[in-house]
N, CA, C and O atoms as a GROMACS GRO file, in nm:
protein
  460
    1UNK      N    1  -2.105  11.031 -10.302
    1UNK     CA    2  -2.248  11.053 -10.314
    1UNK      C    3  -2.304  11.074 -10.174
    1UNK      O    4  -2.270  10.989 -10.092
    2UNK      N    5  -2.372  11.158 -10.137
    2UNK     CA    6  -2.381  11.236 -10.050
    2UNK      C    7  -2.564  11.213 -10.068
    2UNK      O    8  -2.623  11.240 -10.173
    3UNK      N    9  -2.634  11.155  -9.940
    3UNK     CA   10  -2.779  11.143  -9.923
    3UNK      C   11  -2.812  11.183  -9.794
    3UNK      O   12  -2.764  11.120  -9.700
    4UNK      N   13  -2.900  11.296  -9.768
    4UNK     CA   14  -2.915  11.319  -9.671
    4UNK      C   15  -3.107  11.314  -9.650
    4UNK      O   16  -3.202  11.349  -9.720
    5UNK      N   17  -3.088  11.244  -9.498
    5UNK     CA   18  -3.277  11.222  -9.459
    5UNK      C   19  -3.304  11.284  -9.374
    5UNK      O   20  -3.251  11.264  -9.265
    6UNK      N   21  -3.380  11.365  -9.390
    6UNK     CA   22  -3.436  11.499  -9.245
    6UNK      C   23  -3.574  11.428  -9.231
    6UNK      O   24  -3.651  11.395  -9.322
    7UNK      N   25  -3.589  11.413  -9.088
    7UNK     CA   26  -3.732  11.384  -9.046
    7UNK      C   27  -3.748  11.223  -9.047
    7UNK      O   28  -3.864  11.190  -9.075
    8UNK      N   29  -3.672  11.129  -9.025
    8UNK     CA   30  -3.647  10.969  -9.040
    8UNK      C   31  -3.681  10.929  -8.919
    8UNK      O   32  -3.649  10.966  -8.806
    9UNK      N   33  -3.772  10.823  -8.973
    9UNK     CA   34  -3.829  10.730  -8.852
    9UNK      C   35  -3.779  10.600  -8.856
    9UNK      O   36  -3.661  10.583  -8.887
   10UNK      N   37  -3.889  10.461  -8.816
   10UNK     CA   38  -3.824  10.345  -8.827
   10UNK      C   39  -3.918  10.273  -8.986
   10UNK      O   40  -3.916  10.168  -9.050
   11UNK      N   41  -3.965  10.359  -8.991
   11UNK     CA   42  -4.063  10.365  -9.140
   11UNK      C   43  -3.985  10.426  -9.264
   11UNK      O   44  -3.955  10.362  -9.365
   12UNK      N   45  -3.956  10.556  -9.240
   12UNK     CA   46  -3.949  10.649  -9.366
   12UNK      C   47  -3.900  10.771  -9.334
   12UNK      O   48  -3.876  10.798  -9.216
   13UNK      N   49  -3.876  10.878  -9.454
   13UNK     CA   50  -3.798  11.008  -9.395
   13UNK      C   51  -3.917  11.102  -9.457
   13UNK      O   52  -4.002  11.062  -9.538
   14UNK      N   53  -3.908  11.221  -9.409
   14UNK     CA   54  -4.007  11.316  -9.435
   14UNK      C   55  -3.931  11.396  -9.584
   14UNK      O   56  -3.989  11.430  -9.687
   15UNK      N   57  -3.816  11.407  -9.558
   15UNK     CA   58  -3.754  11.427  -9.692
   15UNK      C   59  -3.614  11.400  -9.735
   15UNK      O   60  -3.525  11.440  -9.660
   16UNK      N   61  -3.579  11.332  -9.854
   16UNK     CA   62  -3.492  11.336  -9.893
   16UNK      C   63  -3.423  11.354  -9.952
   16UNK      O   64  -3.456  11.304 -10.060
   17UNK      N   65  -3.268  11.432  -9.963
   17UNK     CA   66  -3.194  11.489 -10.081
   17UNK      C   67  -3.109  11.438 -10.111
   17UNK      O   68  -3.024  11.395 -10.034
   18UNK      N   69  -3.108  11.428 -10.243
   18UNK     CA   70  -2.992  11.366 -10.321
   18UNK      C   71  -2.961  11.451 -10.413
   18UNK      O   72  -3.052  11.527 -10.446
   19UNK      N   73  -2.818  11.469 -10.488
   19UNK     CA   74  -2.776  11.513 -10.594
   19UNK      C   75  -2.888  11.686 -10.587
   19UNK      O   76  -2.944  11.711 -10.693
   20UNK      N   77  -2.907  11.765 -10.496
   20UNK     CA   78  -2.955  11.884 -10.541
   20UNK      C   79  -3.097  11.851 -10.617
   20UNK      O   80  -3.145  11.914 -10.711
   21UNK      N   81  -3.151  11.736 -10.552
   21UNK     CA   82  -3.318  11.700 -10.595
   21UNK      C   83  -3.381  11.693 -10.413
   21UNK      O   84  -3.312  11.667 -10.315
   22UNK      N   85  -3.486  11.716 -10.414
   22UNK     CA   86  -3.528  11.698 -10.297
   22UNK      C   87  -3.690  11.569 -10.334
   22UNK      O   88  -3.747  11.575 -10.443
   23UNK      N   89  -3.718  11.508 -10.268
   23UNK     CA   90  -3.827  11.408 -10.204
   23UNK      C   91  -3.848  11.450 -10.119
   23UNK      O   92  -3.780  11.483 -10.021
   24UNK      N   93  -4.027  11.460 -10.161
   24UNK     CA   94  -4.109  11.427 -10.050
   24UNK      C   95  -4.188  11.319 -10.011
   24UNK      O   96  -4.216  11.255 -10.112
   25UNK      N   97  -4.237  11.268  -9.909
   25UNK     CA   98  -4.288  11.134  -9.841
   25UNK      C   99  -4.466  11.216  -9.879
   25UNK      O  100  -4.506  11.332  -9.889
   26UNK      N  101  -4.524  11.095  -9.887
   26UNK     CA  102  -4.683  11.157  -9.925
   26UNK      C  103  -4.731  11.218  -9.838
   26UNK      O  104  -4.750  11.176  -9.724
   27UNK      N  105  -4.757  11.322  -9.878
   27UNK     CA  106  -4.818  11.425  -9.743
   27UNK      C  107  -4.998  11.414  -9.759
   27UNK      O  108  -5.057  11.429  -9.866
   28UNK      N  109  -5.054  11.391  -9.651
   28UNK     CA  110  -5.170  11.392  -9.618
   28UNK      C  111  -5.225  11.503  -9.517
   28UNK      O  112  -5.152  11.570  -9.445
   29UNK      N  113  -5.353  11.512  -9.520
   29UNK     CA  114  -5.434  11.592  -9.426
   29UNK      C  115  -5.561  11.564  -9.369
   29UNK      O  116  -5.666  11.627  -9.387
   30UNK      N  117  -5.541  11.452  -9.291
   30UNK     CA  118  -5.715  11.411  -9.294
   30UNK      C  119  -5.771  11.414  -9.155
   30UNK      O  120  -5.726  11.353  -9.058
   31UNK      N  121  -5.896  11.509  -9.159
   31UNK     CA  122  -5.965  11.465  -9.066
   31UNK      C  123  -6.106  11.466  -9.056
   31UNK      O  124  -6.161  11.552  -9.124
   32UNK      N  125  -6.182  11.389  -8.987
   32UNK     CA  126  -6.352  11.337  -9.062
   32UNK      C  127  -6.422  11.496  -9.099
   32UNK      O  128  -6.519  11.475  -9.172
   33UNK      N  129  -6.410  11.602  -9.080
   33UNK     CA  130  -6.521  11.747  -9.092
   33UNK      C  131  -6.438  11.759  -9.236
   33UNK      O  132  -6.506  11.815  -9.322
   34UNK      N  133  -6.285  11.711  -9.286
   34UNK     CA  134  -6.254  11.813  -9.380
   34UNK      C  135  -6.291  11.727  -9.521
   34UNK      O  136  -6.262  11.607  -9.523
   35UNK      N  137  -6.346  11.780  -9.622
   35UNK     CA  138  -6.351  11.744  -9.756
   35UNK      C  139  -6.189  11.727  -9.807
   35UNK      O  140  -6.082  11.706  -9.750
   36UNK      N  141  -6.230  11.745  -9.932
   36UNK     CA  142  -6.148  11.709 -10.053
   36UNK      C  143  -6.092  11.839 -10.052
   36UNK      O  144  -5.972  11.846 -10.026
   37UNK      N  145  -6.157  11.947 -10.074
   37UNK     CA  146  -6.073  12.062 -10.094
   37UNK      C  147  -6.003  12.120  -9.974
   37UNK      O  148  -5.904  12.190  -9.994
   38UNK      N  149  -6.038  12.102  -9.870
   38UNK     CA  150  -5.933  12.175  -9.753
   38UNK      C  151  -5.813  12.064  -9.697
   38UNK      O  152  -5.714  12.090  -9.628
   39UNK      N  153  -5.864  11.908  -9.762
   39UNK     CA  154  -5.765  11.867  -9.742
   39UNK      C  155  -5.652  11.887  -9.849
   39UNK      O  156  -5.542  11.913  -9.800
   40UNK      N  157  -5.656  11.883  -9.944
   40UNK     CA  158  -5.537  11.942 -10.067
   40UNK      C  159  -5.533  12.081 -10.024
   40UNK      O  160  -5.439  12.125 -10.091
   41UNK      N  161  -5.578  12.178  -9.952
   41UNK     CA  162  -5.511  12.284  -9.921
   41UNK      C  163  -5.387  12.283  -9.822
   41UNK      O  164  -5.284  12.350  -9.820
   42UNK      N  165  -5.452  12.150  -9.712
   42UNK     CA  166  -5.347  12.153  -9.601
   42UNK      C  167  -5.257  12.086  -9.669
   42UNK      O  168  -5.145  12.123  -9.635
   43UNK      N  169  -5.254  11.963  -9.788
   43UNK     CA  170  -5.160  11.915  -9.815
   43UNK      C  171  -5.038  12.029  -9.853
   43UNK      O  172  -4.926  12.027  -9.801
   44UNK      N  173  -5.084  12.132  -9.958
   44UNK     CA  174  -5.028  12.172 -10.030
   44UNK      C  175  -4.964  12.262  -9.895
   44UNK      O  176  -4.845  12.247  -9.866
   45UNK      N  177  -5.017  12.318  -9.847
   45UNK     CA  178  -4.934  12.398  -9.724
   45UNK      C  179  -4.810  12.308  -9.646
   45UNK      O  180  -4.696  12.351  -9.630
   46UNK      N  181  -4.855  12.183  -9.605
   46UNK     CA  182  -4.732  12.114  -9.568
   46UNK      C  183  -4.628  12.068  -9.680
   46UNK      O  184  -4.508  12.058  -9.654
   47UNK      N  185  -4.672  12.044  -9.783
   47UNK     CA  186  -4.565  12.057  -9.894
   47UNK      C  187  -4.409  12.159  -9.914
   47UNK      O  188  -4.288  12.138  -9.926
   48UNK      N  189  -4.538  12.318  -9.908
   48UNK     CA  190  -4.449  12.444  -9.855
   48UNK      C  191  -4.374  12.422  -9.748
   48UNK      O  192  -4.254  12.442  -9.762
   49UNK      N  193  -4.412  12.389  -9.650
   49UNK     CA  194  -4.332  12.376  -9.570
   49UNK      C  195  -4.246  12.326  -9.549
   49UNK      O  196  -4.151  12.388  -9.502
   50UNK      N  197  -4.236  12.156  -9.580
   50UNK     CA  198  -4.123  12.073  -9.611
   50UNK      C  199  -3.989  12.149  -9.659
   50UNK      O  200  -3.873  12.167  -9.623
   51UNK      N  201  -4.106  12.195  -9.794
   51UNK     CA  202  -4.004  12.208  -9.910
   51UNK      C  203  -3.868  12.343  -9.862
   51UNK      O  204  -3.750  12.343  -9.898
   52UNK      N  205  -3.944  12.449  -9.769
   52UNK     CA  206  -3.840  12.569  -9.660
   52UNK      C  207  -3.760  12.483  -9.614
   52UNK      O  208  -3.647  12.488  -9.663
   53UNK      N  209  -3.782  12.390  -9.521
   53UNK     CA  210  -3.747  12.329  -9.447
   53UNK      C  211  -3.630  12.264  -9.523
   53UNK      O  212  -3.535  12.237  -9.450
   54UNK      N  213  -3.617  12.234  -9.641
   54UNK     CA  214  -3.552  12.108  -9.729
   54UNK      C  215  -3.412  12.219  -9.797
   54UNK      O  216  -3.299  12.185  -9.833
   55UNK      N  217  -3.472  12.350  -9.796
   55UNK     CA  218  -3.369  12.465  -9.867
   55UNK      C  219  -3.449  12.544 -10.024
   55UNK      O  220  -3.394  12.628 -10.095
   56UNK      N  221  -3.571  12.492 -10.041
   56UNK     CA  222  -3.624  12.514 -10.119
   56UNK      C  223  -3.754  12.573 -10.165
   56UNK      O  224  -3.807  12.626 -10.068
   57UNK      N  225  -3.820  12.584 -10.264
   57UNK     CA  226  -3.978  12.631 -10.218
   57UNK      C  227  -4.023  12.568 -10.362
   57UNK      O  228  -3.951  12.510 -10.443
   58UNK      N  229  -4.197  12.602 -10.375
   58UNK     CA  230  -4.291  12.525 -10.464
   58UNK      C  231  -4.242  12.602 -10.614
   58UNK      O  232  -4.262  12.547 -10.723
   59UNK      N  233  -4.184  12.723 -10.602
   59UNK     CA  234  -4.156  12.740 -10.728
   59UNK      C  235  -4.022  12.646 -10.788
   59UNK      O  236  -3.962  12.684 -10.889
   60UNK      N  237  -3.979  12.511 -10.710
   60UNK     CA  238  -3.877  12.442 -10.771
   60UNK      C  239  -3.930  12.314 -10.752
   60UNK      O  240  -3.863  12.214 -10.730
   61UNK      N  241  -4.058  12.319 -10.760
   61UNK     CA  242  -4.135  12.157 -10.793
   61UNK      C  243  -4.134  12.110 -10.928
   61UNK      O  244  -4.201  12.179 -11.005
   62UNK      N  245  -4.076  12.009 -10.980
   62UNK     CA  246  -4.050  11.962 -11.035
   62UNK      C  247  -4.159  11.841 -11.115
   62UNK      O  248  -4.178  11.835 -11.237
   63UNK      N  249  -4.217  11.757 -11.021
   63UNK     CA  250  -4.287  11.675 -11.060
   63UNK      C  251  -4.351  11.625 -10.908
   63UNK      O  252  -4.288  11.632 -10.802
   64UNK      N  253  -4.484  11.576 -10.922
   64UNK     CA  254  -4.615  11.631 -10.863
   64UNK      C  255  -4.701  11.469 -10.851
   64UNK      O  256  -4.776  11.460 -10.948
   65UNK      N  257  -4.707  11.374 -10.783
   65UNK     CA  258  -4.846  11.286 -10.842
   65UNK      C  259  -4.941  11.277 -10.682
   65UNK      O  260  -4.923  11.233 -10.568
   66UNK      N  261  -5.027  11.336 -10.744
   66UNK     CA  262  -5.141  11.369 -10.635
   66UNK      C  263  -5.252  11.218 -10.617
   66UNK      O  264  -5.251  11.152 -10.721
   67UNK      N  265  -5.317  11.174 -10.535
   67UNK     CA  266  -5.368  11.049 -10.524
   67UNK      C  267  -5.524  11.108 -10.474
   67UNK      O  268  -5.535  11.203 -10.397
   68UNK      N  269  -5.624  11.043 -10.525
   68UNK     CA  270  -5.736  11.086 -10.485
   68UNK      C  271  -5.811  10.996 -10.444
   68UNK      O  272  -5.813  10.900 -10.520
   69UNK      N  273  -5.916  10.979 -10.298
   69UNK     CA  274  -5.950  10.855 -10.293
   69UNK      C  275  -6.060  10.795 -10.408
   69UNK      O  276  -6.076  10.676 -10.435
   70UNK      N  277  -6.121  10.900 -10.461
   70UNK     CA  278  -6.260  10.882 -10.515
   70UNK      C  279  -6.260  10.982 -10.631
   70UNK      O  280  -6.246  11.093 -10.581
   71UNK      N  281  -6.268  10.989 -10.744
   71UNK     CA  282  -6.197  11.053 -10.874
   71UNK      C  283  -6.365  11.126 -10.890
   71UNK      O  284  -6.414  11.163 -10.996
   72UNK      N  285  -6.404  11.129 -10.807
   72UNK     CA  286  -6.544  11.176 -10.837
   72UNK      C  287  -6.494  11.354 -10.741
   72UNK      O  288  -6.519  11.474 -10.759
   73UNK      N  289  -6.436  11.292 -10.668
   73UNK     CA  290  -6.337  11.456 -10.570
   73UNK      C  291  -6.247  11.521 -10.707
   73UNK      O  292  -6.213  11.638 -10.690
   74UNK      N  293  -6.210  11.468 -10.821
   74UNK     CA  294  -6.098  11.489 -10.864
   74UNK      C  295  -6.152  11.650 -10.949
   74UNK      O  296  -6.052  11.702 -11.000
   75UNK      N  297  -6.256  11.719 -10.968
   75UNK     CA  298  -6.284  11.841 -11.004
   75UNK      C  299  -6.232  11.929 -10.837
   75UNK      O  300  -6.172  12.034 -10.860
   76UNK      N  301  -6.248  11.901 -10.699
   76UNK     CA  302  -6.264  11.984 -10.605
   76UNK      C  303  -6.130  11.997 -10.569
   76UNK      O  304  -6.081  12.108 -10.545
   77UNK      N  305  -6.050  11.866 -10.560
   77UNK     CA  306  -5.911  11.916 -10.584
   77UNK      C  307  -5.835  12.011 -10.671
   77UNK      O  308  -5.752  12.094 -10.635
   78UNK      N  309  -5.886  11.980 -10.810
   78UNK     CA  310  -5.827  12.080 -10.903
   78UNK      C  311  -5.821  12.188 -10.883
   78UNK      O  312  -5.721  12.260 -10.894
   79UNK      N  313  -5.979  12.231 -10.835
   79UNK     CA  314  -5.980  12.371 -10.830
   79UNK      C  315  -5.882  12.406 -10.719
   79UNK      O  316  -5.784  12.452 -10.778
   80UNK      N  317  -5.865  12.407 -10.614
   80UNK     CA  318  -5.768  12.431 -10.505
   80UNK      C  319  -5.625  12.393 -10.600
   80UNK      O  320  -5.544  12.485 -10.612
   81UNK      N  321  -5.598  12.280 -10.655
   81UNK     CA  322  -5.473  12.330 -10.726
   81UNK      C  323  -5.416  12.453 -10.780
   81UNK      O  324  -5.337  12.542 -10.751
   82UNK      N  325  -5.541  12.395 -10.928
   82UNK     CA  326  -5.523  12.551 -10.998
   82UNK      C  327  -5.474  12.669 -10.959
   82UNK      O  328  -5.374  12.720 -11.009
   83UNK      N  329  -5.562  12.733 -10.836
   83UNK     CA  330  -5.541  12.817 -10.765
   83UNK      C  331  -5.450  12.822 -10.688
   83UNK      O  332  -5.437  12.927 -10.625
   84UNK      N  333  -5.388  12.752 -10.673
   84UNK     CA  334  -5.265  12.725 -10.564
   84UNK      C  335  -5.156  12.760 -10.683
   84UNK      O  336  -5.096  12.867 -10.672
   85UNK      N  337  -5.132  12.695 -10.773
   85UNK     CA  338  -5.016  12.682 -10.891
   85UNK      C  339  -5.051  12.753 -11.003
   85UNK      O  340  -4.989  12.720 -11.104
   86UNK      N  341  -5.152  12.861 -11.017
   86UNK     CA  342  -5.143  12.992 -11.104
   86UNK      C  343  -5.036  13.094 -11.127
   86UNK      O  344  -5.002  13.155 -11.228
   87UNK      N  345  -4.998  13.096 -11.014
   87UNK     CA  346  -4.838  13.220 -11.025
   87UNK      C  347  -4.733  13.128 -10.949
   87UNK      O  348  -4.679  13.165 -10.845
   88UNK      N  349  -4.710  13.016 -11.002
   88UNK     CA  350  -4.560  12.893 -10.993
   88UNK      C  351  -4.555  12.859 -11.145
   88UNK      O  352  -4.626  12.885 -11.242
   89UNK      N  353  -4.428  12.780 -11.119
   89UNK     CA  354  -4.424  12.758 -11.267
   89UNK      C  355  -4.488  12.623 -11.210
   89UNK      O  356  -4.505  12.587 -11.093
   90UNK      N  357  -4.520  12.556 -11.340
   90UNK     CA  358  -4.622  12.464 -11.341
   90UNK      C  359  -4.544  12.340 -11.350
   90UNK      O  360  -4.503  12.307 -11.461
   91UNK      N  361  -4.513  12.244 -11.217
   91UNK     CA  362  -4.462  12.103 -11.268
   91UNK      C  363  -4.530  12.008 -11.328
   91UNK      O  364  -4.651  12.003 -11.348
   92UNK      N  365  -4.419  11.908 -11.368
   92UNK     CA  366  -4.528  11.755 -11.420
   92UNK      C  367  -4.602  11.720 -11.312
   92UNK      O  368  -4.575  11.726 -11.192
   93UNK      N  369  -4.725  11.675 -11.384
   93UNK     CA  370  -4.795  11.640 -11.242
   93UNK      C  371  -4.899  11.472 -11.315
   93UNK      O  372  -4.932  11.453 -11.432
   94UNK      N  373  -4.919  11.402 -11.225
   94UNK     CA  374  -4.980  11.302 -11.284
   94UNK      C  375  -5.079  11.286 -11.144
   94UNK      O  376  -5.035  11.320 -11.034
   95UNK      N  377  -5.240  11.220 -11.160
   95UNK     CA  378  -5.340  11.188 -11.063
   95UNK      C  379  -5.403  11.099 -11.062
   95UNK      O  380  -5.462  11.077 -11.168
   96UNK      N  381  -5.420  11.030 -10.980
   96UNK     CA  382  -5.458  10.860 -10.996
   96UNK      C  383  -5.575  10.855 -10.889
   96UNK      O  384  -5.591  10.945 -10.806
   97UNK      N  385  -5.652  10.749 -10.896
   97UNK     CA  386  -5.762  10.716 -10.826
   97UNK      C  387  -5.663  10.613 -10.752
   97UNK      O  388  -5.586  10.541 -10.815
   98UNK      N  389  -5.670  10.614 -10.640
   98UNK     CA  390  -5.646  10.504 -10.525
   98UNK      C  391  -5.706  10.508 -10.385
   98UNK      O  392  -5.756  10.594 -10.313
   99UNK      N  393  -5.678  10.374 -10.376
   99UNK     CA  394  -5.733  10.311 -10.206
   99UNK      C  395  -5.618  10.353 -10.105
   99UNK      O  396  -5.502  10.315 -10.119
  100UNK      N  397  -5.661  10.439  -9.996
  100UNK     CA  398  -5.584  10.534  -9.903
  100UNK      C  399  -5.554  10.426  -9.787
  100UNK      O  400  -5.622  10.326  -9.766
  101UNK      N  401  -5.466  10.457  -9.732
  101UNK     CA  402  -5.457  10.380  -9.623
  101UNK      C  403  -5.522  10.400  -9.478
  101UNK      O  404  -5.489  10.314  -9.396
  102UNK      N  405  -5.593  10.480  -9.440
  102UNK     CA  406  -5.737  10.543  -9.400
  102UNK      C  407  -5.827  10.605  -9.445
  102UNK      O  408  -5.816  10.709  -9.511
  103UNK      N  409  -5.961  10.531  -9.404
  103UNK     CA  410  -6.046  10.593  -9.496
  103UNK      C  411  -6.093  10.718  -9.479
  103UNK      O  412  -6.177  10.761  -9.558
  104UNK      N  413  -6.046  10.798  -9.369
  104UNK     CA  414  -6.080  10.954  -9.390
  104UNK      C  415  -5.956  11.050  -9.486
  104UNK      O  416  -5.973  11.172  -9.476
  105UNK      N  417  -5.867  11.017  -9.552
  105UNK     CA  418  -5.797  11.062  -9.635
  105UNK      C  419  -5.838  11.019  -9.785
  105UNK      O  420  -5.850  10.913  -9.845
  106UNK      N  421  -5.857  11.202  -9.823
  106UNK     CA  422  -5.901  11.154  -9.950
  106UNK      C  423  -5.843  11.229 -10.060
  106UNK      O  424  -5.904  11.259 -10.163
  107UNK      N  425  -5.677  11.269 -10.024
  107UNK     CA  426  -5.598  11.284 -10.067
  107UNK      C  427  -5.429  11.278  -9.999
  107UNK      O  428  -5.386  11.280  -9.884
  108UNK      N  429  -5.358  11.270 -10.143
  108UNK     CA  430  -5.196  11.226 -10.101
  108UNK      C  431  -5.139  11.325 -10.218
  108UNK      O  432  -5.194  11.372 -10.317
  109UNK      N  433  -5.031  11.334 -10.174
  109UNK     CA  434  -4.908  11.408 -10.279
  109UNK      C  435  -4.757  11.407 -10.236
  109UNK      O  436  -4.704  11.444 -10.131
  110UNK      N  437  -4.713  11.361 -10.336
  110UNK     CA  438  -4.560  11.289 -10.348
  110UNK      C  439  -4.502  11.422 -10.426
  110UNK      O  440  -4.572  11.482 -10.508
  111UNK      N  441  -4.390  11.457 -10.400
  111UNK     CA  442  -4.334  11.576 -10.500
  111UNK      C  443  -4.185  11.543 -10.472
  111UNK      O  444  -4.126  11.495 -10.375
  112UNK      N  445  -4.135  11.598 -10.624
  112UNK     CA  446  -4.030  11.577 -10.651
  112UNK      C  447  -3.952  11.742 -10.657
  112UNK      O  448  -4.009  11.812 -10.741
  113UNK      N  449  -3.846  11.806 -10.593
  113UNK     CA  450  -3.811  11.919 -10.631
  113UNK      C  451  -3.688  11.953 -10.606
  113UNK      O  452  -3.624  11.900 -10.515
  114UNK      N  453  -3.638  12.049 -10.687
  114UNK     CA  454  -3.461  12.113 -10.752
  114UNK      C  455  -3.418  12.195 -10.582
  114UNK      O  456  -3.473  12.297 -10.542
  115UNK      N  457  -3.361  12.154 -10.542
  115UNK     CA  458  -3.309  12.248 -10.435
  115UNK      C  459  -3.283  12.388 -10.445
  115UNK      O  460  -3.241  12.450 -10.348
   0.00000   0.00000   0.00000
């Protein structure tokens, strides 16, 4: 069994593959000028990126759980989803209201994807 961690600190790895699945570590984007929607844009762009980086891309996302700080954002995200994942195939995705670990992040996304 063969696990490999690209991007490992004394915390955590930026991604990890196992068995021809790839992990990602919650990707954030925060900074005090950006809302809800440009931060799920940058998320989703560093996602892409990872995911090159990992051997793979968003059309092999698999499963998706996005974190929002304030579910009252959770229409401004969507829309930037939507639009983001209109021409992908569409993974599982699940979205939860939670407490961020800074309060200028007011979004997270964990993804799961097929190499």
């Amino acid at each position: 069994m063969t696990i490999e961690r690209i991007g490992s600190n004394d915390r955590m790895s930026k991604i990890v593959k196992h068995n021809n699945t790839i992990y990602l570590c919650g990707q954030t984007a925060s900074a005090d000028e950006w809302d809800t929607a440009e931060q799920t844009r940058r998320c989703l762009q560093q996602v892409e990126d990872l995911l090159v980086e990992a051997g793979s891309s968003a059309d092999k996302i698999l499963s998706v759980t996005i974190y929002v700080r304030d579910m009252k954002d959770f229409a401004a995200m969507n829309e930037v989803w939507d639009a983001w994942v209109a021409d992908k195939p569409k993974p599982a995705r699940a979205c939860v209201e939670a407490h961020m670990a800074r309060p200028n992040v007011l979004v997270e996304l964990t993804v799961v994807a097929a190499q």
